[in-house]
N, C-alpha and C positions, 0 to 999 in steps of 0.2 A: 609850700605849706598851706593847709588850709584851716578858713578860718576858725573851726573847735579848737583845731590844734594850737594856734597859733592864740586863742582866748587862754585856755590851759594855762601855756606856756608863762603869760602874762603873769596871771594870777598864781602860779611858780614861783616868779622873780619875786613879786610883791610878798609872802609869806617870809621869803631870806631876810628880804632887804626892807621889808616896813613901807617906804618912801621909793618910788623909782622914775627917773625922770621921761619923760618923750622921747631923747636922744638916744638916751640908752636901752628901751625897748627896741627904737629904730635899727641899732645899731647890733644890737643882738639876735633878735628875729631876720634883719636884712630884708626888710618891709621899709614904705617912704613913713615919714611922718606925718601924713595928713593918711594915710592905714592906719596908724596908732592908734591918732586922734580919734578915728569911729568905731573902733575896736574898743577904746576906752569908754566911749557914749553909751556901748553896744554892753557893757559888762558892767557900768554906773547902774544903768536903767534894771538890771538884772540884782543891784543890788552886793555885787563881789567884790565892790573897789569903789572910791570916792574919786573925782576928779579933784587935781589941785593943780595951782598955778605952774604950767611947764611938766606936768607928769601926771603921777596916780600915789594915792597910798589901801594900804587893806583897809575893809571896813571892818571897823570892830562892832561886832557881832556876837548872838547868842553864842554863835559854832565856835567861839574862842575862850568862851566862858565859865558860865553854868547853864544846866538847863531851867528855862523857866517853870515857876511852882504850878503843879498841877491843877491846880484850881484857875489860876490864869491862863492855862493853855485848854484848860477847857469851856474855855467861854469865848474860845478863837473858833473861827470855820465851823462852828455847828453844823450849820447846813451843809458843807461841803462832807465832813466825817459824818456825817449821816450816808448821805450816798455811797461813799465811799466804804461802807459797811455793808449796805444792801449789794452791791459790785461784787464785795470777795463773799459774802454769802450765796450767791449765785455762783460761785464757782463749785460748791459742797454738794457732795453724792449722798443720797443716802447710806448707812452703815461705815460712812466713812470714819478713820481717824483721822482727826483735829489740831494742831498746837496752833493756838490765840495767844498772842505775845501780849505785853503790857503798855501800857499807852493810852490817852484818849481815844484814838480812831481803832482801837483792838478793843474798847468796849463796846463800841457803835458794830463792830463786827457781831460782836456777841449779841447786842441787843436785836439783831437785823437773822439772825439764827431762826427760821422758822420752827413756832412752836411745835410739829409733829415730827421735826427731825431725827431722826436716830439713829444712834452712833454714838462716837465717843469726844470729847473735847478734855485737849489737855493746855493746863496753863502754869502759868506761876504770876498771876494776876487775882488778889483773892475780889477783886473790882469786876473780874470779867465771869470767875466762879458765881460771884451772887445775881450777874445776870442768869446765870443760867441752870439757878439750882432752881428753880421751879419746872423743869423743862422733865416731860414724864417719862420719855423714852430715851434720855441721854444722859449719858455715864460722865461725871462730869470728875478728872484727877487735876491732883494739887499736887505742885511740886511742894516741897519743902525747901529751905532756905532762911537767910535774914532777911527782916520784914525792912524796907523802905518807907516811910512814911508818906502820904500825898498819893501816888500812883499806887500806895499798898503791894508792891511790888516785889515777889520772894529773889533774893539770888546768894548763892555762895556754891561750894562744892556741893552739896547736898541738890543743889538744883539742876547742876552742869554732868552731874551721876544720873537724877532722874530721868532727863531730855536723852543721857548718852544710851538708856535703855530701851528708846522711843523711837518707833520707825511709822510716823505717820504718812499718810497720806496727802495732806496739804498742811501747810504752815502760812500764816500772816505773821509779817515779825510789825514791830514797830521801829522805830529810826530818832537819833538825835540829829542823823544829817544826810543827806544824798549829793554826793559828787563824781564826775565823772571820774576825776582821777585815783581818788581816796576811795571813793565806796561809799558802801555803807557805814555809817560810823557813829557811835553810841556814846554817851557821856561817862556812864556806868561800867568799869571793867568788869567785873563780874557778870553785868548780863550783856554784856559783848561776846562773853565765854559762852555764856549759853547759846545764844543766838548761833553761834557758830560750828555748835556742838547740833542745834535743830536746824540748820544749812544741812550739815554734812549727812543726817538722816533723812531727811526728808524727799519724800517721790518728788514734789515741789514746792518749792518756796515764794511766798509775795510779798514783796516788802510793801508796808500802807507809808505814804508820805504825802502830806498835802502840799501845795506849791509853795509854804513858808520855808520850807526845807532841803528847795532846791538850792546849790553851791554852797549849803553847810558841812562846817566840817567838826565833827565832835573827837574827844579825845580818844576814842576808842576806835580801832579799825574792826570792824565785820566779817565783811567777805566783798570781794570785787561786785559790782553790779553785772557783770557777765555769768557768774556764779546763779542768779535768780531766775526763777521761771516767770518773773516779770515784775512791772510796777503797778499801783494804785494808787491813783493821786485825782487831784480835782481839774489840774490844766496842764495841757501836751507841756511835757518838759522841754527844758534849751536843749537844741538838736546835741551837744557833747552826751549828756546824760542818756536822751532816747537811744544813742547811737553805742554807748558804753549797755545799756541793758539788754539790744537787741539782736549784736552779733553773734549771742551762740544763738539765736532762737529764741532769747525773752522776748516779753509783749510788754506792750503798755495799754495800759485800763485806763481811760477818762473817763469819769463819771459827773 
């Protein structure tokens, strides 16, 4: 078994069972107990499990929660979601069509949108629309939807109708969590729909995640991280997650 796999698996047990001893990872995997042990160090330091006396338990986390309020999360990784804006704006063709997801780093996308661009961008972010209604040569659509508060963010059937009529060209989603085994995965059912709905049309998809986000797991499932035409984030992800994005052909984008 090798070691992604065998991290996975860990963090598997730990979700059932809350608390899990050394022994019985030992004894489950069929790895020694001093593997565990740096296996445990190796996925502490990462953030996915606490170390405790004789084993591990989950770390309780955003990914198990809520998502933090927009205004706090926007005052995280500035610098990082800036780059990571200019990155997936560098991807954009002239005359292309657009979907900008919602999100802090899907506004930094929008901000980073060169003013002579032309084309169309479509969102259901009325946060990413006001970036971009002064922009002269671009067609700027609004889904429709209930309004979210913080992120100003539209989702309902009205929204998951709009995206289902939309065959863009490139898509930035935004993420409540990246994991290798779960996916993509979003707090908000509703724009999990969506999301899923501008997957399935899209020429290509990029999910923005910064490296807070890696081995989060939100209540929402997405789509497989195999499914995307790659990631954007600020640091090389843990080899499970690059290796879940890259095997049909995603990339990963450091920026």
């Amino acid at each position: 078994m090798l070691a992604s796999e065998r991290h996975a698996r860990i963090v598997e047990m730990l979700r059932d069972s809350r608390v899990v001893s050394t022994d019985d990872f030992s004894h489950a995997l069929k790895v020694s107990t001093e593997t565990i042990r740096r296996d445990l160090v190796t996925l502490d330091s990462l953030g996915l499990l606490e170390r405790v006396h004789g084993g591990a338990s989950i770390t309780m986390s955003p990914s198990a929660g809520e998502e933090a309020p927009f205004a706090e999360r926007s005052a995280k990784q500035n610098s990082a979601k800036t780059r990571m804006g200019i990155a997936a704006a560098a991807l954009v063709s002239q005359g292309q069509t657009i979907v900008i997801d919602v999100g802090t780093t899907a506004v930094s996308v929008a901000r980073a949108i060169p003013m002579d661009f032309s084309g169309t961008v479509a969102t259901s972010s009325l946060l990413v629309a006001a970036e971009l209604a002064d922009r002269p040569h671009l067609d700027v659509l609004v889904s429709g939807g209930k309004l979210r508060a913080g992120d100003l963010a539209l989702s309902n059937s009205l929204t998951d109708a709009f995206f289902a009529d939309l065959y863009p060209d490139i898509a930035f989603l935004g993420s409540g969590g990246l994991d290798d085994i779960a996916g993509l995965t979003d707090y908000y059912l509703d724009e999990a729909t969506a999301r899923k709905t501008i997957v399935k049309n899209a020429t290509r998809s990029f999910v923005l995640a910064d490296s807070t986000k890696f081995g989060r797991v939100a209540r929402h499932r997405v789509v497989a991280l195999r499914d995307l035409a790659g990631l954007i984030t600020d640091q090389m992800p843990p080899a499970g997650i690059a290796e879940a994005v890259s095997v049909d052909g995603g990339i990963v984008i450091v920026s």
